[in-house]
C-alpha positions as CSV (number, residue, x, y, z in Angstrom):
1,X,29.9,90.3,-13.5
2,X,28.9,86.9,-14.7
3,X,28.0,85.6,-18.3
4,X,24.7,83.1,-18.0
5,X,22.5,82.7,-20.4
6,X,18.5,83.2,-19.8
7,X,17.0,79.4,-19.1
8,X,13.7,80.6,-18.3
9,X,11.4,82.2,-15.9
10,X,10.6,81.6,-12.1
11,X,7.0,82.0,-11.2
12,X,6.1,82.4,-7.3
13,X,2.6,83.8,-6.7
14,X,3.3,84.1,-2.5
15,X,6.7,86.2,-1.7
16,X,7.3,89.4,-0.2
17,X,5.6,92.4,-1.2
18,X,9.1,94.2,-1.8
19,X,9.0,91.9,-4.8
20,X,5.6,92.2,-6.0
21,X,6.0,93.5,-9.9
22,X,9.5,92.0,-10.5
23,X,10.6,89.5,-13.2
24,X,12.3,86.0,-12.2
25,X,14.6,84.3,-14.7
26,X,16.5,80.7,-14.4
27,X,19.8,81.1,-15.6
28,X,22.6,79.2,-16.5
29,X,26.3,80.0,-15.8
30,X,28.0,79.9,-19.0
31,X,32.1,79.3,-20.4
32,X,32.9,82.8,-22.0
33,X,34.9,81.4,-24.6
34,X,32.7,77.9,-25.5
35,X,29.4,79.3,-24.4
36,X,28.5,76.0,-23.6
37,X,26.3,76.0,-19.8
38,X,27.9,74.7,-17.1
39,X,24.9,73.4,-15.1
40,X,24.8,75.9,-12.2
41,X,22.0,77.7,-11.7
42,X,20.9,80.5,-10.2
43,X,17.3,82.4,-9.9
44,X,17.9,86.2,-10.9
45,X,15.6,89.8,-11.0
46,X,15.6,90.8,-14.5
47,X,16.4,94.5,-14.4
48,X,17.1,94.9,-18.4
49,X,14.2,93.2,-20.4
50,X,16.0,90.0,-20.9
51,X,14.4,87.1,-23.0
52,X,14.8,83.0,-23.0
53,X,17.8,81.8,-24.8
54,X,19.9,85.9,-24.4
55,X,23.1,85.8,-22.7
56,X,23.3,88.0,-20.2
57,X,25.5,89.6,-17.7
58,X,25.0,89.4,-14.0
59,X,25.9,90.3,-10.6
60,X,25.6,89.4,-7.3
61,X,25.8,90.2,-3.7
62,X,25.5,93.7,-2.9
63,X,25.9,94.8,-6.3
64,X,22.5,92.8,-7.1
65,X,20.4,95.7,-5.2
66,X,22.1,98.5,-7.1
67,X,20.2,98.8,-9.7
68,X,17.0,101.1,-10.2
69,X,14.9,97.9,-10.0
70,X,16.1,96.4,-6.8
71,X,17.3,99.0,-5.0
72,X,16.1,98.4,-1.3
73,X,15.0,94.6,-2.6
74,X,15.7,91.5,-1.3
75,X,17.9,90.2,-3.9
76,X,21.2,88.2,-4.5
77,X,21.2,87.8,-8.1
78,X,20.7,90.7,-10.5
79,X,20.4,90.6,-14.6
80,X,22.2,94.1,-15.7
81,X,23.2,93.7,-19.3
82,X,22.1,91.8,-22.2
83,X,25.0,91.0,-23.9
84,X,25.6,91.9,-27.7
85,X,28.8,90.2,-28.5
86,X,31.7,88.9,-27.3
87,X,35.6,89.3,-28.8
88,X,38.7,87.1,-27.7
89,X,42.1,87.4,-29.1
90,X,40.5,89.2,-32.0
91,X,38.0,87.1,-33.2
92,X,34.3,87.6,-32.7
93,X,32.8,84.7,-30.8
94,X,29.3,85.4,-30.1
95,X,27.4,87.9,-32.0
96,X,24.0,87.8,-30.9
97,X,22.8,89.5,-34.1
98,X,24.1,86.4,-35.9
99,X,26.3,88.5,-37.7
100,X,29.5,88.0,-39.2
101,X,32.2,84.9,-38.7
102,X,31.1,84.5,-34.4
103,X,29.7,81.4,-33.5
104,X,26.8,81.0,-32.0
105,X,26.3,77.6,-30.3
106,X,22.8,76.6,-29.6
107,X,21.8,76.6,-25.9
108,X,22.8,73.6,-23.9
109,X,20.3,70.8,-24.6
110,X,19.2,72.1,-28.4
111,X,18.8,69.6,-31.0
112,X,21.5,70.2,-33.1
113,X,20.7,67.2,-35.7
114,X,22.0,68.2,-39.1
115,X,19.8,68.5,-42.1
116,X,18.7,65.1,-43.8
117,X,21.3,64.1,-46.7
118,X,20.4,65.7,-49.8
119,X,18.1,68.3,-47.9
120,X,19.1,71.9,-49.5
121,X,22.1,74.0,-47.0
């Protein structure tokens, strides 16, 4: 399994009819510990209900078509698990409820300018 987070969507009006019905999302291979993207991409059948800006687990190769949704599909890249939170070495460092001490760093490319001086914390 691989942790990406959830870019975006794909849109392709002319494919196979195999894949007629089935949601495309860009994403991003991420660090596990930093979070941070590491600019590979890779297209991927949602199979969960992920959203924009959710980490995500997924797999790939054979394992892509063995879920209920691409079983017998034409896929390479599968999104099985939304991912809640993440733990190393005992400390939370991604909780995606925003709960607790985890950090959650903003997806790559996020402003991340900090408030004006004086502007209330």
């Amino acid at each position: 399994m691989v942790l990406a987070r959830v870019k975006g969507t794909v849109v392709s009006t002319h494919k196979s009819a195999s894949m007629q019905g089935l949601k495309l999302l860009l994403l991003e291979r991420i660090d596990a510990v930093t979070l941070k993207g590491k600019g590979e991409y890779v297209v991927g059948i949602d199979s969960v209900g992920a959203n924009a800006g959710e980490v995500v687990f997924y797999v790939t190769g054979s394992s892509a078509r063995m879920t209920d949704t691409t079983k017998g599909k034409p896929s390479d890249a599968t999104i099985i698990a939304i991912v809640d939170a993440i733990e190393k070495d005992g400390e939370l460092t991604y909780d995606k409820s925003g709960a607790g001490a985890a950090t959650n760093p903003p997806p790559s490319g996020a402003a991340t300018n900090p408030p004006p001086s004086g502007a209330a914390r």
